[in-house]
N, C-alpha and C positions, 0 to 999 in steps of 0.2 A: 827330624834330627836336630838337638840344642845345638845352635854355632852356625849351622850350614843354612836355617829354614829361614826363607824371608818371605814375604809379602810384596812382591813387585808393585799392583797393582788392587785397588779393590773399586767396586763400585754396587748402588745398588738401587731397589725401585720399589716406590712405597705407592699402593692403589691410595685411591679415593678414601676418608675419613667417615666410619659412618657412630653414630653419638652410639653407644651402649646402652642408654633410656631408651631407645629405640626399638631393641629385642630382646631386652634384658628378662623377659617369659621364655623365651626362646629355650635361654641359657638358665631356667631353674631358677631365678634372683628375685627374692622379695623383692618391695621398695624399701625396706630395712635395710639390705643387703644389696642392695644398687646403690643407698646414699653412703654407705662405708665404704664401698670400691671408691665411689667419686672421691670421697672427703680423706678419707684416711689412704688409700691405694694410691690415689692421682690417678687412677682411672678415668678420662673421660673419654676418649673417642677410640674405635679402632679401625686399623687401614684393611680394605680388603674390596675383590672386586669378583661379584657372584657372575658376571659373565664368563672371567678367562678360567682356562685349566691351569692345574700345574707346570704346563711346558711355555706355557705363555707365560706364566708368571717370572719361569725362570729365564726366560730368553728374554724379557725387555731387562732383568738386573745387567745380563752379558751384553746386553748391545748398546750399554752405555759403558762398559769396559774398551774405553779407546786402544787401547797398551793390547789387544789381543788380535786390532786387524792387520794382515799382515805377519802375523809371527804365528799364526794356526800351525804351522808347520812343526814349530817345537815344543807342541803341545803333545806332550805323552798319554799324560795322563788325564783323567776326567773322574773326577769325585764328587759324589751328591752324598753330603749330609743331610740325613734324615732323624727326626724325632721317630716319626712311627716306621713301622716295614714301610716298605712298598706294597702298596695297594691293590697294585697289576699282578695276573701271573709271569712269572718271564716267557718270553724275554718281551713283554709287552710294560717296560718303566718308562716312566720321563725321561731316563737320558739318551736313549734309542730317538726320537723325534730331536732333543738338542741337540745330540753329534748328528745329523742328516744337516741339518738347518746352520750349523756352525764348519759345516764340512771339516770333522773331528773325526770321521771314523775309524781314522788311523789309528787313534788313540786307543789306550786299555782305558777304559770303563768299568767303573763298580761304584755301588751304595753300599753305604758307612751310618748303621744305626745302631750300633752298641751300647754307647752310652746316650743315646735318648737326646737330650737338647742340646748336650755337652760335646756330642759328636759334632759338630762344627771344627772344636778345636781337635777333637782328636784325627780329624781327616787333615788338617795341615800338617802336623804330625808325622801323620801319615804317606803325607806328599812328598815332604823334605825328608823320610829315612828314601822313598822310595828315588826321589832325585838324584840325593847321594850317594846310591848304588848306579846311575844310570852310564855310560860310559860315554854319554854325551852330557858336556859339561854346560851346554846351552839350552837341556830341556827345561819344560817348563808343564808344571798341573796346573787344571784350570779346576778351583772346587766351588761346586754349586750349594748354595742353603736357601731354605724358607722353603715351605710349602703350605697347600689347598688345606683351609680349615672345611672341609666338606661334611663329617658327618658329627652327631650330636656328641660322640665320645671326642671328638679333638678339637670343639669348639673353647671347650675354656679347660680351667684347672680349676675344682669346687675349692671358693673359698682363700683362690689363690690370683688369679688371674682372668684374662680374654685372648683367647690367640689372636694373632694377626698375620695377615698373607703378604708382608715384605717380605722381599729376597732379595740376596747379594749375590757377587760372584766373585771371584778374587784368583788371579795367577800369583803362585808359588815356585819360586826357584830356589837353587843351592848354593845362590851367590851367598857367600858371605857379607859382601858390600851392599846388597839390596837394601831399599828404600825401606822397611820396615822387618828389621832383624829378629830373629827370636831367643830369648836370650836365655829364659828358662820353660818346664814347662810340667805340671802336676796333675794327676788324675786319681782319685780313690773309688772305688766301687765300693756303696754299703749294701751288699745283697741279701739284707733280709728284710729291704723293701722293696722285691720285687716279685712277691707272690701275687699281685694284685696287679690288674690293669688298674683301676679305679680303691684307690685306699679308704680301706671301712674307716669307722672313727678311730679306731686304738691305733691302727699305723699312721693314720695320717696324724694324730700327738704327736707320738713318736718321732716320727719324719720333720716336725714343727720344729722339736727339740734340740734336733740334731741338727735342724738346718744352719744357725749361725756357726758354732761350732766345726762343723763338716765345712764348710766354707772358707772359715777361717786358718782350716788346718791348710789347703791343699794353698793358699793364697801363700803361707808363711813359707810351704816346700818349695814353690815355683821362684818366691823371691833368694831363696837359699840358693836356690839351685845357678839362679842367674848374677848371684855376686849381688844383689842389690837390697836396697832397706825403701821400708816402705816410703818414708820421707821422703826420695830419691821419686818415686814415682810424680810424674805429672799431672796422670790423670787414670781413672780407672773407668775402664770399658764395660760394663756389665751384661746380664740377660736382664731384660725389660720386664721382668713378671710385674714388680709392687713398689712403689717408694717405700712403702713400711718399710718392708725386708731388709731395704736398705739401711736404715736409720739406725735398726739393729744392731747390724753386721757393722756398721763405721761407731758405735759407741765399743763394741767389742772391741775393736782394733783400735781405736784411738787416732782414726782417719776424718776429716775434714770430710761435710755431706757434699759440701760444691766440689771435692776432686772429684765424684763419682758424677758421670757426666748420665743424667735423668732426663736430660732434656726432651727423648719423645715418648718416655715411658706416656703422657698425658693424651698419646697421638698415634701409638700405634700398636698397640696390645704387645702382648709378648710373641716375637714371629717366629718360634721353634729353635732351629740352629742357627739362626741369620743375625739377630739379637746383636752380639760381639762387632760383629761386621759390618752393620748399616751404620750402630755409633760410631765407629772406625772414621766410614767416609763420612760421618756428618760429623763428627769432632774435625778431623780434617779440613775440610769444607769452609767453614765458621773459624777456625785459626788458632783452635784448644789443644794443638799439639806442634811444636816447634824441630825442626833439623835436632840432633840429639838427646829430645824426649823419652824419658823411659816412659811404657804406662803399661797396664794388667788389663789382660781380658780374663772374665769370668762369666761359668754357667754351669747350669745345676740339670741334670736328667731327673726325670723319676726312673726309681729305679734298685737305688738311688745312686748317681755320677754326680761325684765337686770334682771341679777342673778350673784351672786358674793357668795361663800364659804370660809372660813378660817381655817386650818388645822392647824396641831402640828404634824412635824413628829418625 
């Protein structure tokens, strides 16, 4: 809910780097098409770690969330942002192992995959209407993102990307005073690209077409919605797919490429819904966001989901 949704806390965990020359067969990529990801993408490496599951992935993001020991208690809620379903049948998910291991099980639990990569932002969303119905004014969601690039469909995006297996985690409250306030916040679903798991040629045009555009619209709604101009922004948060894409989308807009903070796009593939959130704490971290900061998270589903958030830190 705009006004009530903040950001207490985020934190999160990036595996091991491994070069993308590496398996780039793996992943279908000429050497034509590995030296354009590198050169043009900023593609070079991506984080991922073929030992842990998904519940380990997600549980070393949480256990570097300090802000959570000790306060389990008003944790209501538990939301796992997912790019794909769940993989498991129920009640056999990831977050069954994290609330045992987090002693959460008090909490309501559910996975949030609607809008595909975008669902990140729409499970805060999510948190903050559901907090601000709670009749306790000190609960707090705890939402889970990033997952296992395990099988050969969720390994990349043709043409587009490399997934990667960072994950964040981040407690949401309804404080208005929180440390990272929500100030607007936009969602569009184009649903006539979601006939396809995998887009033939003429969608994925299509989808190309519409991407700066689709991007642009829901960035212009979210800053409408929160009183703010883009000038005014600090810094913008992105999903990690491409540098291109970017360069794009900021001639569109008439945005400075250095406010758009790329710095691991070269380091960590695109990590599903986690994206928004790991730059978060590593904008954070490094010093790219100051006490009264406005700045814009953005991220794109297939599917197709633009979604774009406006904060106050």
């Amino acid at each position: 809910m705009v006004g009530m949704t903040s950001i207490v806390a985020v934190s999160s965990c990036l595996p091991d780097t491994i070069p993308i020359a590496r398996f780039h067969r793996e992943l279908g990529l000429t050497d034509v098409q590995l030296r354009r990801y590198q050169r043009f993408y900023g593609l070079s490496d991506v984080c991922r770690d073929p030992q842990a599951d998904e519940t380990r992935l997600l549980l070393r993001a949480v256990a570097k969330l300090a802000e959570l020991r000790g306060q389990e208690e008003r944790v209501r809620y538990v939301l796992q942002a997912r790019t794909m379903p769940a993989p498991l049948p129920y009640p056999l998910t990831s977050l069954g192992p994290v609330q045992d291991e987090l002693g959460l099980r008090h909490a309501t639990a559910f996975v949030v995959s609607q809008h595909a990569c975008a669902s990140g932002l729409l499970a805060v969303d999510l948190a903050g209407t559901l907090l601000a119905a709670d009749p306790d004014p000190d609960a707090l969601a705890l939402v889970l993102t990033g997952e296992k690039a395990g099988t050969g469909h969720n390994q990349s995006i043709p043409d587009v990307t490399v997934m990667g297996e960072g994950t964040a985690a981040l407690l949401v409250s309804a404080d208005r005073t929180g440390r990272n306030r929500m100030l607007g916040y936009a969602a569009r679903t184009h649903s006539r690209f979601g006939t396809e798991f995998i887009m033939g040629a003429e969608a994925a045009a299509d989808f190309q077409d519409r991407y700066g555009p689709g991007l642009c619209e829901v960035i212009a709604a979210a800053l409408e919605e929160a009183g703010c101009t883009l000038d005014e922004l600090a810094l913008v948060l992105p999903h990690n797919v491409n540098r291109l894409s970017w360069i794009g989308v900021c001639r569109t807009l008439g945005l400075p490429l250095e406010r758009v903070f790329l710095d691991l796009v070269p380091h960590t593939g695109h990590c599903f819904c986690a994206d928004p959130f790991i730059n978060l704490q590593r904008a954070t971290e490094v010093g790219r966001l100051r006490p009264g900061d406005r700045y814009l998270m953005t991220s794109v589903g297939l599917g197709a989901t633009f979604a774009a958030m406006v904060f106050e830190h």
